[in-house]
C-alpha positions as CSV (number, residue, x, y, z in Angstrom):
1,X,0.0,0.0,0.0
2,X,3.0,2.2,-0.5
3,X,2.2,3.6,-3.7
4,X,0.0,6.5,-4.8
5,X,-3.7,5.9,-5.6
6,X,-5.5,5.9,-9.1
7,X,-8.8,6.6,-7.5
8,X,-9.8,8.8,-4.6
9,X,-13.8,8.3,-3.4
10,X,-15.0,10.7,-1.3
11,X,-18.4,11.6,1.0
12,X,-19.2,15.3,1.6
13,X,-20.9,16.6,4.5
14,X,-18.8,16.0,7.2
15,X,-16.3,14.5,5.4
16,X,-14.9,17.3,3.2
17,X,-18.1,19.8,3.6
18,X,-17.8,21.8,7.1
19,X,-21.3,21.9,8.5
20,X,-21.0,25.5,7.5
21,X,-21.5,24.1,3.9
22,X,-18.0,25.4,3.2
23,X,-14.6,23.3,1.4
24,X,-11.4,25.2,2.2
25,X,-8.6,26.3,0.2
26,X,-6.7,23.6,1.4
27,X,-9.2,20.8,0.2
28,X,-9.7,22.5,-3.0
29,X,-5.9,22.3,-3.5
30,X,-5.2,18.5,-2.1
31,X,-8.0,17.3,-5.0
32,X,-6.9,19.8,-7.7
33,X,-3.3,18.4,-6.9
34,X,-4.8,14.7,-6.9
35,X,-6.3,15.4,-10.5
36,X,-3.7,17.1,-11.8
37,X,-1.2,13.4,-11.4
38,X,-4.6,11.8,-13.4
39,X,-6.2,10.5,-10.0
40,X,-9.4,9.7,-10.6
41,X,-12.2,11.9,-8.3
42,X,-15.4,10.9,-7.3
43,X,-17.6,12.5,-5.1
44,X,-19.7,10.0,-3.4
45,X,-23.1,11.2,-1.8
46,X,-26.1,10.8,-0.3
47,X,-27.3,14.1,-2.0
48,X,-29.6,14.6,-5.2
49,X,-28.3,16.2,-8.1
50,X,-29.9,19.3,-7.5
51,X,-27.6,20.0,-4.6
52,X,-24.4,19.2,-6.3
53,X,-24.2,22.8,-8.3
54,X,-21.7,24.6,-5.3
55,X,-19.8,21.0,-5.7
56,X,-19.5,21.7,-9.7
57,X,-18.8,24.9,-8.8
58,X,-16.2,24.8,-6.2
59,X,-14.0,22.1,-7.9
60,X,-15.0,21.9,-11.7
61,X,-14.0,19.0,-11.6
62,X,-14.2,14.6,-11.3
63,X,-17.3,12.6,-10.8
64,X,-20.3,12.1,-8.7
65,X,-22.3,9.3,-7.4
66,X,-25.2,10.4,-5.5
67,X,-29.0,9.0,-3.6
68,X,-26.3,7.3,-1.7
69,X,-25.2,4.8,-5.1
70,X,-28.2,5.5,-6.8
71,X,-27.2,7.1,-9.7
72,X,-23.9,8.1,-11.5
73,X,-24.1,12.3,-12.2
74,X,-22.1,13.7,-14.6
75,X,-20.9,16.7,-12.6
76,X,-20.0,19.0,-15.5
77,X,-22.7,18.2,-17.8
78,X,-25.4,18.0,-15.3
79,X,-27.0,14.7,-16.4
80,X,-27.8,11.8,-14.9
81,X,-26.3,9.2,-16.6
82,X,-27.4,5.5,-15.0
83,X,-30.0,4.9,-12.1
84,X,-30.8,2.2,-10.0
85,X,-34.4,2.7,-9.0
86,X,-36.6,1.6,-6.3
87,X,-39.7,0.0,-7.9
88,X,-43.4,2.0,-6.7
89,X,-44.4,-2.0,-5.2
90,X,-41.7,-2.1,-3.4
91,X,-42.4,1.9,-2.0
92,X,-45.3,0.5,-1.2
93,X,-44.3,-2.8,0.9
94,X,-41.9,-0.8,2.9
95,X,-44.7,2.3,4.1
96,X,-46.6,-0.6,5.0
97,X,-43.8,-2.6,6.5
98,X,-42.2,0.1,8.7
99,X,-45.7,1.8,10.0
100,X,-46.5,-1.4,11.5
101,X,-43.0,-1.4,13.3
102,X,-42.7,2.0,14.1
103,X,-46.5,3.5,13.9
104,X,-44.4,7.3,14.1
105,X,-42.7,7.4,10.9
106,X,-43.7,9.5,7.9
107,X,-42.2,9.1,4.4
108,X,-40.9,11.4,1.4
109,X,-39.8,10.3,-1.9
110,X,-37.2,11.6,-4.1
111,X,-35.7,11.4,-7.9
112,X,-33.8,13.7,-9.5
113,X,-36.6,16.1,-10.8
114,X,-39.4,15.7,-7.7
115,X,-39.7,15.6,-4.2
116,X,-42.3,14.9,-2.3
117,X,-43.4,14.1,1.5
118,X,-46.0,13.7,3.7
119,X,-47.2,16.2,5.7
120,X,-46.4,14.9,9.1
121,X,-42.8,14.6,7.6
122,X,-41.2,17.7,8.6
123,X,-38.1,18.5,6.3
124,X,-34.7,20.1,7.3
125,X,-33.3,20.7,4.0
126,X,-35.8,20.1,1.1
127,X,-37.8,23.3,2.9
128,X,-39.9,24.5,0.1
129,X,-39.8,22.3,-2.4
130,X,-43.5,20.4,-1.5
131,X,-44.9,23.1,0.9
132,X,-48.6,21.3,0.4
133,X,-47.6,17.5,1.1
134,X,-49.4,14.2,1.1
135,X,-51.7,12.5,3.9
136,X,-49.7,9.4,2.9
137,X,-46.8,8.9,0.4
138,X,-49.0,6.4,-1.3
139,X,-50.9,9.2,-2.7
140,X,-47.8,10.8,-3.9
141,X,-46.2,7.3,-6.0
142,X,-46.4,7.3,-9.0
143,X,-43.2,5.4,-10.4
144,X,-39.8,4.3,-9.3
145,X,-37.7,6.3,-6.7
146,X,-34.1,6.7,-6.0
147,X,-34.6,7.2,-2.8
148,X,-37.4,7.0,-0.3
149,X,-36.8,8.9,3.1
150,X,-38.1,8.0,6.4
151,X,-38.2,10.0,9.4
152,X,-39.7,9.9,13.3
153,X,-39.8,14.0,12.7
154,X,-40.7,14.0,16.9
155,X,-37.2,12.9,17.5
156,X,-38.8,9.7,19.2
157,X,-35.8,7.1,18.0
158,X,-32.4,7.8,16.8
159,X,-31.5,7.4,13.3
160,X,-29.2,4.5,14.7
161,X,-32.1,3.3,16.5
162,X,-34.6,3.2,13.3
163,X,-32.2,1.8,11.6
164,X,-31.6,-1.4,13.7
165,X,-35.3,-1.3,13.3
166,X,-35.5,-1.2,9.6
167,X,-32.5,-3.7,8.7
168,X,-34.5,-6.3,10.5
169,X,-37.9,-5.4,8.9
170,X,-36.9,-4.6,4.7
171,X,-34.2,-7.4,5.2
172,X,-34.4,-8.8,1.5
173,X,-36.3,-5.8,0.0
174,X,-34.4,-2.7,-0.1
175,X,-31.2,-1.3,1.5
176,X,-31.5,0.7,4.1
177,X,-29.1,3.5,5.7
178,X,-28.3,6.7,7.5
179,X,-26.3,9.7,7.1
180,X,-26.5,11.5,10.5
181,X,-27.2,10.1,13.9
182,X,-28.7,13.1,15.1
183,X,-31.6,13.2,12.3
184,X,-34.0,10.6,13.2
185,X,-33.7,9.5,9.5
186,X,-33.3,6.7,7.4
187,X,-32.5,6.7,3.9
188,X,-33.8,3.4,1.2
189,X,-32.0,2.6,-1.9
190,X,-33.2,-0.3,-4.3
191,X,-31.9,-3.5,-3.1
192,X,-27.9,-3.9,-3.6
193,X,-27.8,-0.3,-3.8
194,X,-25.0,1.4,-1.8
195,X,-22.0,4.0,-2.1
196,X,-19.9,0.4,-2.3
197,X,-21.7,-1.4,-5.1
198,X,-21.8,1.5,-7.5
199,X,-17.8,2.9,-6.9
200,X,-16.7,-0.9,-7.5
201,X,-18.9,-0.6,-10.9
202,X,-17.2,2.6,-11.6
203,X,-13.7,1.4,-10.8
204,X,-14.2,-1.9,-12.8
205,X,-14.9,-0.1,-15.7
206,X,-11.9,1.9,-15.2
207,X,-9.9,-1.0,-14.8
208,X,-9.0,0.0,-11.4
209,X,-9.1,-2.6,-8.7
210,X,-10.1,-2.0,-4.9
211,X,-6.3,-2.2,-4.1
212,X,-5.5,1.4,-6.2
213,X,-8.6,2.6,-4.5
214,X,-8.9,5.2,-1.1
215,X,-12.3,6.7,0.1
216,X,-12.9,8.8,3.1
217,X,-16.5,9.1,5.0
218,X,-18.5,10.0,8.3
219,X,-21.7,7.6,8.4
220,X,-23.3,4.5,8.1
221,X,-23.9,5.6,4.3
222,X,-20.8,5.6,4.1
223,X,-19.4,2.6,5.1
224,X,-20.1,0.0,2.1
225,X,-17.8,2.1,0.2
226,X,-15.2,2.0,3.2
227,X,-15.4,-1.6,3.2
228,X,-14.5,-1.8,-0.5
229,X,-11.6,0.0,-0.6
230,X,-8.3,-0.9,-0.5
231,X,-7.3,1.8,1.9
232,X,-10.1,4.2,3.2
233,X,-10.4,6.5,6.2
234,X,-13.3,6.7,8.7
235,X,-13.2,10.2,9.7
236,X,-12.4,11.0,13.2
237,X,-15.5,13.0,14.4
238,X,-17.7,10.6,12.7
239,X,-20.3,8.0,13.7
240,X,-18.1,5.8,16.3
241,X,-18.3,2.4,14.0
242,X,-17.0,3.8,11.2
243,X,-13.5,2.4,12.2
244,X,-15.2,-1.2,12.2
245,X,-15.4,-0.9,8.3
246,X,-12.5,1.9,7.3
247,X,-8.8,0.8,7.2
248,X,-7.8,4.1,9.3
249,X,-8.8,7.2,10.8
250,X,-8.5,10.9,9.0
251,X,-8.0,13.8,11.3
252,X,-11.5,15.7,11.8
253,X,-13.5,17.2,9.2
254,X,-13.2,20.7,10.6
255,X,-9.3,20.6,10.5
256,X,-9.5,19.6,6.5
257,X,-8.5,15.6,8.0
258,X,-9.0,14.2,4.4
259,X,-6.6,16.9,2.8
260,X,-4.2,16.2,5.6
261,X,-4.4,12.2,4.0
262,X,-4.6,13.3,0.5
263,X,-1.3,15.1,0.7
264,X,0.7,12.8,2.2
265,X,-0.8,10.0,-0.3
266,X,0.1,12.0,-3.1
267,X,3.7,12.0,-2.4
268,X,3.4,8.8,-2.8
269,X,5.2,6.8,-5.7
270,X,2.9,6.7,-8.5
């Protein structure tokens, strides 16, 4: 593992995003750097394409896979190029599934061009976007998802909590995640959907094995795709398991931890 990486994969919020929703200089510079010897970038997320622009923006450059692996975004152009959708029966099964386990929960569905929620869900981020809402997602399915959201929006279990919850009761049908403990959130991909699945894709087609590989993340979302890789880095002020399925630790996101890797890796022999 001496030798300088042909891929780098890499989460956002709280990995390379402050919770300011900043990237320093010093980020900017480590990936530029990386690109610049022909590493290959990928941002990994859990995000839609609609919030990628200040990412396109920031860096004008590499890759993105986002709906945590459920689609492959081409950054610059601002197309998705190849989804992996969850099907409206199986929306279905799993409203019907998870009310009966945890009678709280309230759901909103997502693709790249609509939102929409029901109206006990209460959003943090998506604020605006369906101000009306639905008395049950149901009434809001039309066709397959990329992601479906579901949230105890009364803070009644913890995102780690419904998600011990929901492993056990969509075991089979969907995959099932978080991306912040403090949220009371899960997030549901199409089954064999993660951030791990769809980077091995990408680097497979690059001819790039796991091996040449490094990826940095925060949460749960995260960890399929620290599993994968070769060398990968749990960050330090992340979820507390993350070390269980990363390689090694970065320093902290707010101390630019994955640049503080990046440069060292880069002086690495190619």
């Amino acid at each position: 593992m001496s030798k300088r990486p042909k891929l780098i994969a890499t989460d956002l919020d709280g990995t390379i995003v402050h919770h300011n929703g900043t990237i320093t200089q010093r980020t900017i510079d480590a990936f530029t750097r990386a690109r610049d010897l022909g590493v290959h970038i990928y941002f990994v997320t859990g995000r839609p394409p609609r919030w990628m622009n200040e990412i396109r923006e920031t860096f004008s450059f590499g890759e993105a896979i986002c709906g945590n692996g459920a689609m492959l975004y081409d950054l610059q152009k601002r197309e998705v190029t190849e989804e992996w959708m969850i099907s409206k029966e199986d929306q279905m099964e799993i409203a019907r599934r998870m009310r009966k386990a945890i009678p709280q929960i309230s759901f909103a569905i997502e693709t790249h061009d609509y939102y929409h929620r029901e109206k006990a869900y209460v959003p943090r981020w998506d604020v605006g976007l369906d101000n009306v809402g639905v008395d049950k997602i149901e009434d809001a399915t039309k066709g397959p998802v990329f992601k479906m959201l579901a949230r105890c929006s009364g803070g009644e279990l913890t995102s780690d909590e419904m998600l011990e919850i929901a492993l056990r009761e969509l075991d089979g049908l969907v995959t099932v995640t978080h991306s912040n403990a403090r949220e009371s959130l899960l997030e549901i991909s199409a089954l064999g959907i993660s951030k791990g699945t769809t980077l091995a894709k990408v680097a497979g087609r690059l001819g790039i094995d796991a091996a040449d590989c490094v990826s940095f993340g925060d949460n749960p979302n995260d960890f399929p795709m620290l599993a994968w890789c070769g060398r990968s880095y749990a960050m330090a002020d992340g979820h507390p398991d993350g070390i269980k399925y990363a390689k090694d630790v970065a320093p902290s996101h707010d101390i630019d931890g994955v640049a503080i890797v990046i440069e060292k890796l880069l002086d690495l022999p190619a």
